[in-house]
Phi, psi and omega in degrees: 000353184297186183010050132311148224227095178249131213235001182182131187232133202216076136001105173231015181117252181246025184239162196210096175316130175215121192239108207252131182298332159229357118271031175066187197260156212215156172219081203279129153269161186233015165258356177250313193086052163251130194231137199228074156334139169300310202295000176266353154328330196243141176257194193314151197058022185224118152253154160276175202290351186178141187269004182274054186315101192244347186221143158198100227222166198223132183277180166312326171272050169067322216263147203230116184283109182252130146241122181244204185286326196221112138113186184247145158215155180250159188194100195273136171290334176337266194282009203009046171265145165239150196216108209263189184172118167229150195276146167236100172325301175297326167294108164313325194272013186271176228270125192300300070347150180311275201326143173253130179235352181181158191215123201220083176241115225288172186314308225233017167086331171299155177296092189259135168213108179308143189209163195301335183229086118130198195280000247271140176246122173266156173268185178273027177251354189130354211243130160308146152224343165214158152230138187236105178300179174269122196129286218213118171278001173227164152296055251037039117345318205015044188253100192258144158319109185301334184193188210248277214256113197281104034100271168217174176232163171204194177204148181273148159307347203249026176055019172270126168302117166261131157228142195257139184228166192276039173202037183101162207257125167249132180285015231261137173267132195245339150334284191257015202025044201269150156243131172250131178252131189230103162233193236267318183317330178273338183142353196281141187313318204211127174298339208261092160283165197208008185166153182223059210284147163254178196189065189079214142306350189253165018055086182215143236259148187229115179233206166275353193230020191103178192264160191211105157272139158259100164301136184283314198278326176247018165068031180246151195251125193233124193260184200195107188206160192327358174280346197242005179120351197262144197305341198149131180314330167264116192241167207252167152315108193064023193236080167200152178213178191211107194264166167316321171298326172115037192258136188251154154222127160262111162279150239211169176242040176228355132171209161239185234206092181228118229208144172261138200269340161296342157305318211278141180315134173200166164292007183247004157248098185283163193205158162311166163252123178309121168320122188255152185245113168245126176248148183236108231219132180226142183240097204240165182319343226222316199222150175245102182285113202254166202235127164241159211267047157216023200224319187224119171272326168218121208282143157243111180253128171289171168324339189248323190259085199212023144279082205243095157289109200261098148298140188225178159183141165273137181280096161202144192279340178286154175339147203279341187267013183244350154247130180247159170248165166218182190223172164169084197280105196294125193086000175249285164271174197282325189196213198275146179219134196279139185255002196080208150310332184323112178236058174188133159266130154224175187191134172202109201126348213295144197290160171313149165135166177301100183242166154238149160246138177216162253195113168224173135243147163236122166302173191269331178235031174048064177274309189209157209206143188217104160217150202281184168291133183318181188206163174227170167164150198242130163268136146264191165309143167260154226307292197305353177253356195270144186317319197279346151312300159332294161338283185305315137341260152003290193290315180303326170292313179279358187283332167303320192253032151246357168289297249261316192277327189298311156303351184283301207277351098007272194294323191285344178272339153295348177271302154007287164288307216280319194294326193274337170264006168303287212284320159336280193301311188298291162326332192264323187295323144006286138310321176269008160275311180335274151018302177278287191304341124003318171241346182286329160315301189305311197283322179293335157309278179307305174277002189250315171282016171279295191309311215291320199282327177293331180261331182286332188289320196305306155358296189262334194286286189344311200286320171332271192284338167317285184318338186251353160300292163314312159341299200282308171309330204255349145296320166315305193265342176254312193258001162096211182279324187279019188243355183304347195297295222280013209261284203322339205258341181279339154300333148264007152268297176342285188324315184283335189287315181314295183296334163311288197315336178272331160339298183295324203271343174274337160289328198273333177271349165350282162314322192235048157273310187275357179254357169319179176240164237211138174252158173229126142195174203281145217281296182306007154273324154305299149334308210278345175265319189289326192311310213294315182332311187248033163277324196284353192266323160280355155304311188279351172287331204073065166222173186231129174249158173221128183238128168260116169269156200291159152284350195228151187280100156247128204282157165214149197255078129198163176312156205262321186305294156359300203271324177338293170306302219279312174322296217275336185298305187304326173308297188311325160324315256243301181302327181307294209281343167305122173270167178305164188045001172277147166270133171241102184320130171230134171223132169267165158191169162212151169255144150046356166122350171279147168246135212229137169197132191239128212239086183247142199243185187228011218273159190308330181110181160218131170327174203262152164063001181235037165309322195293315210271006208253347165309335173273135197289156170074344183257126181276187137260144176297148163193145150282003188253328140271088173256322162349141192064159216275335192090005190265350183264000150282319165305348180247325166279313196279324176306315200277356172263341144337280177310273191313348176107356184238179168229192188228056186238175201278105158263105158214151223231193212246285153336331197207159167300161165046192197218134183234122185263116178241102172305099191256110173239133184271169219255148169277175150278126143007022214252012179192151183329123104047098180101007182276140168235157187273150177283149172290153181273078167288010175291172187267354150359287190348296170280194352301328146267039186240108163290055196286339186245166188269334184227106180312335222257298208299134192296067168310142182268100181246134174273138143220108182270108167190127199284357169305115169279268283236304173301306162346296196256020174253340209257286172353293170271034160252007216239112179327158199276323167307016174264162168280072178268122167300144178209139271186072229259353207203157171302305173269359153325285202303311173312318167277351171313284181328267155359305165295303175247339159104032218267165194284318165225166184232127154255115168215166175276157181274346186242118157199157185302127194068224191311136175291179157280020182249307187320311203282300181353271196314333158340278178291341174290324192257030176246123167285009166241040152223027166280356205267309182319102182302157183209140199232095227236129162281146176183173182255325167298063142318055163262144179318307189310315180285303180333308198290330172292339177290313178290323179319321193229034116097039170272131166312335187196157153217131192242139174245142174303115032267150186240186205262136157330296208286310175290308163330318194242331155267017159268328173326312187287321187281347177291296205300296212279348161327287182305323175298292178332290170308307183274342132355282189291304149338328170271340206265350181284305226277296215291353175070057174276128183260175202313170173292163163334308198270003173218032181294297229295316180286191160280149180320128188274149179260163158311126161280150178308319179244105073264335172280332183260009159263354184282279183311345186289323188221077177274014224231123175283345166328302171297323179299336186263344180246038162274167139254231169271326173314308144000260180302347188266292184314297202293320191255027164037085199190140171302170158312276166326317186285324187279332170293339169276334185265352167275348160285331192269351189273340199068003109340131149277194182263329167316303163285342162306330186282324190296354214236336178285311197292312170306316171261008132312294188316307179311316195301314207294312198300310187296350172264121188297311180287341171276160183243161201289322186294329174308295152334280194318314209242004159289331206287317211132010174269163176280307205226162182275320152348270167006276208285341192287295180311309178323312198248023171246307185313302159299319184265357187062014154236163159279185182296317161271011172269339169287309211272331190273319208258007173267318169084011209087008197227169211268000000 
């Protein structure tokens, strides 16, 4: 048996149970010393359930309790029989787990037996009689188990089963069949318990966390842990006894624990209270005062020195966690407040007033309870809180607010003067904007009808070769092979729309050559990529170029794209004007910090006197013989050389032939690889002089519907940053948006989850209040059929992916403002403005319809300020809806239509020379002539009396 695993020792008379983990279970007599095997006990063919032996207990009859690791055996001696007990599923009454974990047999002889998952109960020959699973300690009961695996067992004077589980102690009344769970929440040290011993009335629980008494009759639980004497707070599985004497033992994993249990400290053996000691300590700038209560009956502290502190302590000798304290400082807490173990208060900041401090200890298992004498003490005020301050304070108030109105009245007069030469000064400047803006009018003028005449021209030369394309394709397609002649000539409008178009695209970049970032690199590396093109292009004309290159490596400081262009524009000339069998000279050189490069052609030449103008965009030299071209590509080498710092000019002579053109740019440093070229600029710089709207600064409202996370968050910045943008995953997102707020335009995708971007179109086209909204709709299906579906359903643009940044945001720009413009114009009808600059120029704008009938329906203004729409549906024999769709197609409310009504009552009243402007103001229905002044500079850009002297009185 040495050195052996022994798991359970079992008292037989003049035998001694012994359950050894590899020898199995022994039977010692202990008057011989004879070790007696089980299995010889037994006869043939009777084994136990497992030889591995953890519990064992011998009932009142005799009969002997095996738990072994996997099943239960009985065992009578008598009869030498044995009896197994194993879990069965199909058997209800079967044993709930293999494992034995506890053995019990309660006042009235049954067999209580623990097992790792739930209960079983035997009568005394040995036959189940209930099993309680985990979950329910009864079978439709709804009587629970504290935790799965049962531990130990006990019994109460009151004839209640206690079990202790690894979740706590279940109570049960086998009467009434009540359960009670007592957990950590209830007082028990430790949820994981391991036995449950009586002792007198009390119970007591062996857990991982300390020791536990119980009262069976009131259920309070009182703990115990090495602070109270015990070898250590965690005790083992099966290691507990109860001796003859009542002396309990535990065993612990630091050694055991043997104990009487009247001995041990509880609230029902009261002890004197041990003398509470209290020190008193002030803390002033200089020194530190300590206060004793038989020495200062009441403390006085100032305003500065108003820290104080109390050491307190019980004179007892036990662990320091074996007294709690409490404290409670009057005017400060609400009631008594617990510190622990904590034997110092402090207080410090306390505002003036009267306090008391009081001061109690309680032993931990209410033996005795000690408290010392209240202690008082006074904060006082500090000088600025004191009456005669108060006093003082006062007097200093009125002396102010007879200071403050005699300077108030002081200051208004001074103000006075400084407001009649403010506004003096204010009038002149006034006048002199007027002035600027005036020409700035002018200027504005003058340049939108240059773009108008410029796009209509661009218009038709495009629409020109487009048309013979189509043309040519829709003969192809209808006659076939015999329609093929005509394939060359759709091939020389393609050539020509290609060189329009890049024309146009050198115009339009103009501007943003100069918002670029400037590059270095070297210029006969450039020569040498541009040159070849138009040697071979003057081969095949049957013409000859000759190029003298530089001898030396030279930089030049700008974009390389730039010089790229300013070359091939003088080159394409230099070939266009060239005749056949003529030469054309190209010489690079440099000078003085300058780089030169000269293009001389043999070519029709420039008129005598029109050097200057051919500089200009849009202007050609005449010839009938080159009509070819736009006039933009000289005008774009001298502006873009210009920007760099260089020039573009003409030598030409009387004497000589063709035109020799010379390009001058200064020359750069060295400072970065050969060939870097700078990235385009996407930023919105670009538009920033493009004036589309009347107020750049307002924060426009844009929707975006796009199921793109990655587009999604790309789509924003491209749009200035005061704007508002919404953003969206889905159709019907986007929709309660559009509804809510109200946005100036909607950008959604054509593909999305669940409802398309066409559901939503339509969606916002048939509501009147989006139908007004432009929609802009995207997609990767670039096909016609869908594009035409788009259009279909009164979408404003439609764009296919991937798209141009720059072309994005000026149709964006160009939808709002279309739309400003229409409801613009609409305010400028009802109030009779007269037309813009830019639409002097057309035909005479007509009345809209329902605005001539809504001008009669309520000509009067009186009726007009108390109508509403109901109103307005009776009188113009029109629905509700319908006037509400036609004040959406106007971009208007009724509201604002009445203010817009009310505005031209004023003009009319502002053309009679006897009314005065405050008259006007309060006929129309204004509050104040200010008021009204504001109003009518918003619409009309003037005040009231600069309208009426340029108005003259006429309509």
């Amino acid at each position: 048996m040495q050195r052996d695993d022994i798991r359970s020792l079992l008292m037989d008379g003049d035998y001694l149970w012994i359950a050894a983990r590899y020898h199995g279970l022994v039977r010692l007599n202990l008057n011989t010393g004879e070790l007696v095997s089980f299995t010889d006990l037994l006869e043939d063919g009777q084994n136990l359930t497992h030889p591995y032996v953890r519990l064992l207990l011998k009932d009142s009859q005799g009969i002997l309790w095996i738990g072994a690791n996997k099943g239960l055996n009985r065992f009578d001696p008598v009869s030498a029989t044995l009896r197994t007990y194993m879990p069965d599923q199909e058997n209800a009454l079967a044993l709930p787990h293999q494992r034995i974990r506890g053995l019990f047999e309660d006042s009235r002889g049954g067999i209580w037996v623990g097992t790792s998952k739930g209960l079983l109960l035997l009568d005394r020959v040995g036959d189940p009689v209930e099993v309680w699973h985990p979950g329910s300690f009864a079978s439709g009961s709804g009587q629970i188990l504290a935790g799965e695996g049962v531990r130990g067992l006990g019994e109460d004077e009151q004839g209640r089963i206690w079990v202790a589980t690894e979740g706590g102690i279940t109570v049960f009344d086998r009467e009434t069949e009540e359960v009670i769970i007592l957990r950590e929440e209830n007082g028990l040290p430790s949820n994981a318990t391991y036995c449950a011993i009586r002792a007198g009335q009390y119970m007591w629980v062996s857990t991982l966390g300390g020791l536990a008494r119980i009262n069976s009759e009131t259920l309070e639980v009182e703990s115990y842990s090495s602070s109270d004497g015990l070898p250590d707070n965690e005790f083992n599985f099966n290691a507990w006894h109860k001796l003859t004497d009542g002396r309990l033992a535990f065993g612990g994993l630091t050694g055991f624990t043997l104990f009487s249990p009247q001995s041990v400290p509880g609230p029902e053996q009261p002890k004197p209270a041990p003398p509470l000691q209290l020190q008193i300590r002030v803390y002033e700038e200089t020194e530190k005062k300590e206060y004793l209560l038989s020495e200062e009956s009441q403390i006085e502290l100032s305003w500065q020195d108003n820290n104080i502190s109390f050491n307190y302590s019980v004179l007892h000798f036990g662990p320091r966690d074996a007294v709690s304290y409490e404290t409670c400082l009057s005017g400060v807490d609400n009631g008594w407040k617990g510190v622990g173990s904590q034997r110092m208060a402090s207080y410090s900041g306390l505002p003036p007033g009267r306090y008391i401090f009081q001061v109690r200890a309680e032993d931990r298992h209410g033996q005795w309870q000690a408290q010392a004498s209240p202690v008082s003490f006074t904060v006082h005020a500090p000088p600025w809180r004191t009456v005669q301050a108060y006093l003082l304070y006062l007097i200093l108030a009125l002396l102010a607010i007879f200071s403050s109105f005699h300077l108030y009245g002081r200051g208004l007069r001074r103000r006075a003067e400084l407001l009649e030469g403010l506004v003096a000064e204010r009038t002149a400047e006034l006048n002199a904007s007027s002035i600027r803006l005036a020409e700035k009018n002018s200027q504005l003028d003058q340049l939108m009808k240059t773009r108008e005449q410029l796009f209509r021209a661009i218009s038709h030369e495009i629409r020109t070769p487009i048309s013979v394309i189509i043309s040519v394709l829709e003969s192809v397609q209808k006659y076939g092979v015999e329609a093929l002649a005509k394939v060359p000539m759709a091939r020389q409008s393609a050539l020509r729309l290609d060189r329009l178009l890049g024309n146009i695209l050198d115009l339009s970049r103009r501007d943003v050559h100069n918002h670029r970032n400037e590059g270095v690199f070297q210029i006969q590396t450039a020569l040498n990529e541009i040159l070849p093109p138009y040697q071979l292009q003057a081969e095949t004309e049957g013409k000859e170029l000759y190029f003298s290159g530089l001898s030396e490596e030279l930089w030049l400081h700008l974009p390389r794209e730039t010089f790229l262009m300013l070359v091939s524009n003088l080159l394409s000339n230099a070939c266009k004007y060239t005749e056949n069998g003529d030469a054309i000279l190209v010489e690079a050189r440099s000078d003085e910090g300058f780089f030169h490069l000269v293009v001389d052609d043999s070519g029709c030449g420039i008129p005598e006197g029109r050097e200057e103008e051919i500089f200009d965009w849009f202007k050609r030299g005449e010839s009938d013989v080159y009509s070819e071209g736009w006039g933009i590509g000289l005008a774009f080498a001298r502006e873009a050389a210009e920007a760099a710092g260089g020039t573009v000019q003409l030598e030409s002579s009387a004497k000589r032939t063709g035109a020799r053109f010379v390009l001058s740019l200064p020359l750069g440093e060295a400072g970065r690889n050969e060939g870097v070229l700078e990235a385009g600029s996407n930023s919105l710089e670009h538009f920033a002089g493009q004036k589309m709207f009347a107020d750049s600064r307002k924060p426009y409202t844009i929707l975006l519907v796009e199921d793109d996370h990655d587009l999604l968050e790309l789509l924003p910045g491209l749009f200035p940053a005061h704007w508002n943008c919404l953003s969206t995953g889905t159709a019907e997102q986007g929709w309660a948006l559009a509804l809510e707020r109200l946005p100036d335009l909607v950008l959604t995708d054509l593909m999305l989850p669940g409802e398309s971007g066409f559901d939503l179109t339509r969606k916002l086209k048939e509501d009147i209040r989006t139908a007004h909204i432009p929609v802009i709709i995207l997609t990767a299906l670039g096909n016609e059929e869908r594009r035409l579906t788009g259009l279909g359903l009164s979408a404003d643009s439609f764009m296919e992916k991937p798209f141009n940044n720059q072309e994005l945001l000026f149709r964006v720009q160009g939808l709002i403002a279309n739309r400003e413009r229409v409801v613009e114009q609409v305010k400028r009808l009802i109030i009779g403005l007269p037309e813009e600059p830019e639409r002097q120029s057309r035909e005479p704008r007509t009345e809209d319809a329902f605005l001539e009938k809504l001008h009669a329906a309520f000509a009067s203004a009186a009726e007009l300020s108390t109508a509403g729409l109901d109103d307005v549906a009776e009188r113009l024999a029109m629905s509700r809806r319908s006037v509400q769709r036609e004040m959406q197609r106007l971009g208007i409310s009724w509201r604002e239509y009445k203010q817009l009504r009310k505005l031209r009552l004023a003009m009319d009243l502002l053309r009679n020379p006897g009314n005065r402007v405050a008259t006007v103001a309060e006929r129309a229905g204004y509050g104040s002539a200010a008021h009204f002044s504001k109003i009518f500079k918003q619409h009309t850009g003037m005040s009231p009396s600069e309208w009426r002297q340029n108005s003259d009185g006429k309509e």
